[in-house]
C-alpha positions in Angstrom: 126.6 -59.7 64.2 126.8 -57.4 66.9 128.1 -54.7 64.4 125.2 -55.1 62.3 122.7 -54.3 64.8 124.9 -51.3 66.5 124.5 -50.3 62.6 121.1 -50.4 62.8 120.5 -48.7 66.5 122.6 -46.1 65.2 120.3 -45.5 62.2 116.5 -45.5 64.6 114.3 -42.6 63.9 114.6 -39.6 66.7 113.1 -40.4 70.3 109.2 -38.9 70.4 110.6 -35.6 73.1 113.2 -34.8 70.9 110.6 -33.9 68.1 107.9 -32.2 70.7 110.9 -29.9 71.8 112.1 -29.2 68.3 108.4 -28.2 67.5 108.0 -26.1 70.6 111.2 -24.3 69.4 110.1 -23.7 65.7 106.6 -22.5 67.0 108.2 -19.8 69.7 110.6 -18.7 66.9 107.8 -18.2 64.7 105.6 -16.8 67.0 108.4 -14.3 68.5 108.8 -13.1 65.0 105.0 -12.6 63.8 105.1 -9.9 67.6 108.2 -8.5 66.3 107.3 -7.9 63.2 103.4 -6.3 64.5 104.9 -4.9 67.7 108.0 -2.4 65.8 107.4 -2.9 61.9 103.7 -3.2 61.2 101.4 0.3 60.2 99.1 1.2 63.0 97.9 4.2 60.9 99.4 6.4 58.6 97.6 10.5 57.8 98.7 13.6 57.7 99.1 16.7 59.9 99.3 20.5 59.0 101.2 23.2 61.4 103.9 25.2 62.3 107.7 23.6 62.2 108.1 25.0 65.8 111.4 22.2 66.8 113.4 20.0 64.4 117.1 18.7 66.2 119.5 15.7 65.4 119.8 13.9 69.0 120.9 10.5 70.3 123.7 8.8 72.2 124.0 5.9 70.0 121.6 6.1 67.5 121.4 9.7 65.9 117.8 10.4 64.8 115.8 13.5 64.0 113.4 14.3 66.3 110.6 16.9 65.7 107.3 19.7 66.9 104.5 20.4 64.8 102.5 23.1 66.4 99.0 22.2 65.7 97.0 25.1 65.6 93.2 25.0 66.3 92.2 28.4 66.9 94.7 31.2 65.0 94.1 35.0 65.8 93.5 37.6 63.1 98.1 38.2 63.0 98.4 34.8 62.4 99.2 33.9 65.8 98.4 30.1 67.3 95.7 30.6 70.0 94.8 26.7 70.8 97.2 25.1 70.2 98.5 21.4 70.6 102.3 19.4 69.8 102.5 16.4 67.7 106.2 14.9 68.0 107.4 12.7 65.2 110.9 11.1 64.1 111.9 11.7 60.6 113.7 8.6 59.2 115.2 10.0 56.0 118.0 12.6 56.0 116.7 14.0 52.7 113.2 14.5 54.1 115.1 15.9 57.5 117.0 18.8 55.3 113.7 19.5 54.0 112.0 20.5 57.4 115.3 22.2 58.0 114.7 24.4 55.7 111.1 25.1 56.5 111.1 25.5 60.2 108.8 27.8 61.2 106.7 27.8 58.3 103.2 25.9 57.6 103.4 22.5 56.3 101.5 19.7 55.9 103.4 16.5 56.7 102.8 12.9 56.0 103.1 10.3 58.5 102.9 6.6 59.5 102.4 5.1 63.3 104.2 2.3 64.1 102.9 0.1 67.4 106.1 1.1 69.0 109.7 3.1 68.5 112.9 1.5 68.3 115.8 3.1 68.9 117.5 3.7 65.3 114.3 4.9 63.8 113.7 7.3 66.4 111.9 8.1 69.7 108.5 9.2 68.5 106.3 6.1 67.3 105.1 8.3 64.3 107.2 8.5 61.3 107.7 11.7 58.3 107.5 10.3 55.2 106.7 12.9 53.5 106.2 17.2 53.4 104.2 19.3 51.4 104.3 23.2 51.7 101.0 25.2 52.7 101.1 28.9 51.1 97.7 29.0 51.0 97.6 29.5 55.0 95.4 32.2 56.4 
């Protein structure tokens, strides 16, 4: 008799806090992931920027990223020379688009980026990301 009902205790249904903490768990994992996720993976914006490749350099301790200038120029004399001028600093995830810019430093380009809400450390320092480069010789 006595085994049948430790059988039976054995067998009840979770106690009522046990399932209000398991819930509060599952909700904060969830939740922590949805800020992750907007915080260092969503697209804030994305555009695109023309200059002068004035700075492209391979830099890290631990996490090697390519880090970047675009002189911005708003105001350019008649030899071609920036007058107003302003920096935009971007990371450039892709080794392939990195040789690119390389290869174009100190030339006009036009570059494509996206804005994350924040950087993380492998991707890069700068919250805006190169995606993409397209070549201005039409440039006065």
């Amino acid at each position: 008799m006595e085994e049948s009902t430790l059988l039976k205790n054995s067998k009840r249904k979770m106690p009522g806090y046990k399932k209000i903490l398991y819930s509060i768990f599952f909700c904060l994992i969830i939740g922590l992931s949805i800020v992750g996720y907007w915080k260092y993976y969503f697209t804030f914006s994305e555009g695109y920027r023309t200059g002068l490749i004035q700075k492209l350099s391979y830099k890290g301790i631990f996490f090697k990223t390519y880090e970047g200038e675009l002189v911005l120029s708003s105001l350019v004399s008649s030899n071609n020379i920036a007058l107003a001028s302003e920096k935009f600093y971007f990371s450039v995830p892709s080794d392939s688009i990195a040789n690119l810019l390389q290869n174009y430093e100190g030339k006009q380009v036009k570059l494509h980026y996206v804005q994350k809400n924040h950087s993380i450390c492998w991707r890069g320092d700068s919250e805006y990301l190169v995606d993409g480069i397209t070549i201005q010789s039409n440039f006065k």
